[in-house]
N, C-alpha and C positions, 0 to 999 in steps of 0.2 A: 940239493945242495947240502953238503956236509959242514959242518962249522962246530966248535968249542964256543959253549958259552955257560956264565957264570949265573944260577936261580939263586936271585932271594930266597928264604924260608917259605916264606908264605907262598911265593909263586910255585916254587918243588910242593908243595903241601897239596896248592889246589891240581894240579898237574896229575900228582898221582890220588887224590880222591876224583876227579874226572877217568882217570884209567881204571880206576877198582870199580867202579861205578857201572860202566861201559863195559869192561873187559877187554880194553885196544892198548896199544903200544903206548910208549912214553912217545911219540914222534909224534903218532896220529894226535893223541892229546892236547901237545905243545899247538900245533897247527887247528884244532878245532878254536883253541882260547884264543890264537892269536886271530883267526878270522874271525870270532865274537867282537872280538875289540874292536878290529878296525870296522865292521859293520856299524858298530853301536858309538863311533867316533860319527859316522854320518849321518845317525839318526836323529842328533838332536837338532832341536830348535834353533835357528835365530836371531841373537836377541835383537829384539827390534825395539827402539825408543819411541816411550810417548810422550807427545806433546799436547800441549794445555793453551789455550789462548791466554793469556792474563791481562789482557786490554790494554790498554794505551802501554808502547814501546817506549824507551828510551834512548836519544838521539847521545851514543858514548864518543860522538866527532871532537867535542869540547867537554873537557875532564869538569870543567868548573861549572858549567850549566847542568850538568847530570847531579852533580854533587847538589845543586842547589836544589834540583826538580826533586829529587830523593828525601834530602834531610833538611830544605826549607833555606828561606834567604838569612834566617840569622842564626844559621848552624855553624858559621866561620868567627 
């Protein structure tokens, strides 16, 4: 596929130190970085949450009984 597209600085920067590097074309380059990335897009981790028991639950059906069980009957 042929196409026009516009590098950032950095990106033309790393593109041609991967080409002087290697000794490969600006194309093969572009195409090694970009399959680095999208590899390394599905390498990662994750994130998986953890949980903690903290013991006795709170019943939030009734705003005003929570509020009591929380901050005590003469916190109003």
């Amino acid at each position: 596929m042929r196409t026009t597209v516009t590098l950032a600085d950095d990106v033309a920067a790393a593109i041609e130190k991967l080409r002087r590097e290697r000794s490969i074309g600006t194309s093969e380059a572009i195409n090694e970085l970009v399959r680095a990335g999208l590899s390394a897009k599905h390498r990662k981790t994750l994130f998986r949450q953890k949980t903690h028991d903290l013991g006795r639950g709170i019943d939030f059906t009734n705003v005003a009984d929570a509020i009591e069980t929380l901050d005590g009957p003469n916190a109003r």
